[in-house]
Residue, then its C-alpha position, 0 to 999 in steps of 0.5 A: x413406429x407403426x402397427x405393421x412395422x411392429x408386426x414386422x419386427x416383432x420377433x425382434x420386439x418381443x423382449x421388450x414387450x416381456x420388459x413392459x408386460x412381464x407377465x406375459x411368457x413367451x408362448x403368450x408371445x408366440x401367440x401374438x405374433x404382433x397381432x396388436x389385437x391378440x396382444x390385447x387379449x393377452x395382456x388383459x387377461x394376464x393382467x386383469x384389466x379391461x380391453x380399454x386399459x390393455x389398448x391405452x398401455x399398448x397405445x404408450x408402449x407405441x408412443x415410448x417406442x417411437x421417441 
């Protein structure tokens, strides 16, 4: 599924983004409005890790997406 399908989709995306990112509340994902950037930040900072790390999860998160 592409980036701009996502974006499109992402009220209905935002459960599972919650199951994968537990962490991040639904403000968070308001937020984001399936801005790939923005959930980025988000997750980097919810979770600590670096900007390189929040984009590889993201980026597997996409591939398992579109299996």
């Amino acid at each position: 599924m592409s980036w701009d399908k996502i974006e499109g989709n992402w009220k209905q995306l935002k459960g599972n983004v919650k199951e994968q990112w537990g962490k991040l509340t639904d403000d968070h994902l308001d937020v984001i409005e399936g801005k790939r950037d923005q959930l980025a930040g988000k997750i980097q900072e919810a979770y600590g890790i670096t900007t390189a790390k929040a984009g590889a999860e993201i980026s597997e998160w996409e591939k398992n997406r579109n299996k």
